[in-house]
ZATITOR-86353 format. One record per residue (C-alpha): residue number from 1; y, x, z; residue in one letter. Coordinates in steps of 0.5 Angstrom, whole numbers, plus 500, padded with zeros to 3 digits. Layout:
N
i->NUM | yy->Y | xx->X | zz->Z | aa->A;
...
***
This chain:
82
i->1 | yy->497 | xx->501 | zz->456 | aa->X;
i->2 | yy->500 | xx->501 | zz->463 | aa->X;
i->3 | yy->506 | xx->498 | zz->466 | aa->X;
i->4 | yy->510 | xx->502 | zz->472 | aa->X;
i->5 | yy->515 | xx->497 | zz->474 | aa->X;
i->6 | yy->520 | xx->500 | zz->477 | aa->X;
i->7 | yy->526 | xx->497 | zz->483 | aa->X;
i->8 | yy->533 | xx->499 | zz->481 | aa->X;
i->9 | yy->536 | xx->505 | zz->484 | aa->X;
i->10 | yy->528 | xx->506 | zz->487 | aa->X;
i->11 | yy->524 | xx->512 | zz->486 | aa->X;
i->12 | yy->518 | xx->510 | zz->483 | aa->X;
i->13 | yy->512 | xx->509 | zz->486 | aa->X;
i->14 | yy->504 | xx->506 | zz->486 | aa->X;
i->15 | yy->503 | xx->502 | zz->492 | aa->X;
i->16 | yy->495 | xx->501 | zz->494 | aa->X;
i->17 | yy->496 | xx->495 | zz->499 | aa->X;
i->18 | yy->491 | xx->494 | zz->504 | aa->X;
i->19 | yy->489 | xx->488 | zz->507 | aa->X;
i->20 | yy->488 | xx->485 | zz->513 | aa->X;
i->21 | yy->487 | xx->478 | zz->517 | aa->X;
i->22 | yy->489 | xx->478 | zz->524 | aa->X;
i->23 | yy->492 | xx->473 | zz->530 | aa->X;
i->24 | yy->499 | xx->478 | zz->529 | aa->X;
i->25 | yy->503 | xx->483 | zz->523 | aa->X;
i->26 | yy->502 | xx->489 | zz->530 | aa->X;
i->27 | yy->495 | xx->487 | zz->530 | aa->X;
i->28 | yy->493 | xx->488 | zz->523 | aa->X;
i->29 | yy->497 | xx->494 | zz->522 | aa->X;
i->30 | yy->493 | xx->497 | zz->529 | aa->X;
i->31 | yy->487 | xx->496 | zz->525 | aa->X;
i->32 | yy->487 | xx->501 | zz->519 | aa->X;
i->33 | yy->486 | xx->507 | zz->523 | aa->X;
i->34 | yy->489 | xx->514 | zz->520 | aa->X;
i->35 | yy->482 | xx->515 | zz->518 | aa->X;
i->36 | yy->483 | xx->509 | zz->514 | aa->X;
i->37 | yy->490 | xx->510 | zz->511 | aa->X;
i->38 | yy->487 | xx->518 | zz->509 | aa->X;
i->39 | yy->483 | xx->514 | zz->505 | aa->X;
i->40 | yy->488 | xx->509 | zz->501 | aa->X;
i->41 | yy->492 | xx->515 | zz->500 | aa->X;
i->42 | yy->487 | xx->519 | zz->497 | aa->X;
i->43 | yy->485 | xx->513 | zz->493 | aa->X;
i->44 | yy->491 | xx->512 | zz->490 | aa->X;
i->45 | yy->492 | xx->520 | zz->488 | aa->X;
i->46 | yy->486 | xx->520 | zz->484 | aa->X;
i->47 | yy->488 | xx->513 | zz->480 | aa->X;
i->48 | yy->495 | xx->516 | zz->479 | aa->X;
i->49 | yy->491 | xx->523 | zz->477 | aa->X;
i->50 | yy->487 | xx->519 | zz->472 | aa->X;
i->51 | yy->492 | xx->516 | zz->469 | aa->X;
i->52 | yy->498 | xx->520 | zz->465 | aa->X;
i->53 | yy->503 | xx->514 | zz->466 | aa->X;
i->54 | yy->502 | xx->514 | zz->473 | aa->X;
i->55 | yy->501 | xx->522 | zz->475 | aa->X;
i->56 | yy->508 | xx->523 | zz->477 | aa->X;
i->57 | yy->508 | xx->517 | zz->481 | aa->X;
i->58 | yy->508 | xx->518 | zz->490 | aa->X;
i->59 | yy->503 | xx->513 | zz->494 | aa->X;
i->60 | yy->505 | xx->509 | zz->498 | aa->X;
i->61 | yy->502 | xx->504 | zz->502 | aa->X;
i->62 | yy->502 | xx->497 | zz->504 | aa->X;
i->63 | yy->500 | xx->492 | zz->507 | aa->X;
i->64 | yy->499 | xx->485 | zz->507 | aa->X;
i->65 | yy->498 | xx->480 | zz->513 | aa->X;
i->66 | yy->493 | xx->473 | zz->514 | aa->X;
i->67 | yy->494 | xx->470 | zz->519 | aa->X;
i->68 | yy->491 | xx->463 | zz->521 | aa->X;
i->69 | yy->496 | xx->457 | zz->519 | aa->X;
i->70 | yy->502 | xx->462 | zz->517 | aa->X;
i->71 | yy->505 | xx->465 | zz->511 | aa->X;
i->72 | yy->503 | xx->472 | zz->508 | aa->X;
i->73 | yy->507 | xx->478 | zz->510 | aa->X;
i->74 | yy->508 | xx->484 | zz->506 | aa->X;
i->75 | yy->510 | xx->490 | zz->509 | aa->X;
i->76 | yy->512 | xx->496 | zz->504 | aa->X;
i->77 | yy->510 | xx->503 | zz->506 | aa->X;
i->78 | yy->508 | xx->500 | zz->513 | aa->X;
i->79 | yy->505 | xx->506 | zz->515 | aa->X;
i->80 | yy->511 | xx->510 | zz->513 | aa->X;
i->81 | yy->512 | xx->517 | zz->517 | aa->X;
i->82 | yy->505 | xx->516 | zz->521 | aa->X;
***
């Protein structure tokens, strides 16, 4: 059975989260090509496609930065509009 957890007041989503290390959040944002986030996006289409409890859900795609002696950062829909 899967779970879809959903925040109050939000619509429901699938997140497909990309992650990357880098020096800088910028820098690991710039390195997923839109080739890149196309992919992500279809990925997570065909996922929700095969699972009816997560068919009418949108994709969205985040990332999550590494970067040498600092904290991870979690961007939700980092790519948003691009």
């Amino acid at each position: 059975m899967t779970s879809v957890r959903q925040a109050r007041g939000a619509a429901a989503r699938l997140a497909v989260v990309e992650v990357k290390q880098r020096q800088t959040l910028e820098a690991a944002l710039e390195t997923v090509t839109q080739m890149q986030r196309e992919r992500l996006r279809r990925a997570g289409q065909a996922i929700a496609s095969r699972r009816p409890s997560l068919q009418n859900l949108a994709v969205r795609l985040d990332l999550i930065a590494l970067a040498p002696g600092r904290l991870p950062v979690h961007s939700p829909d980092a790519w948003k509009g691009a």
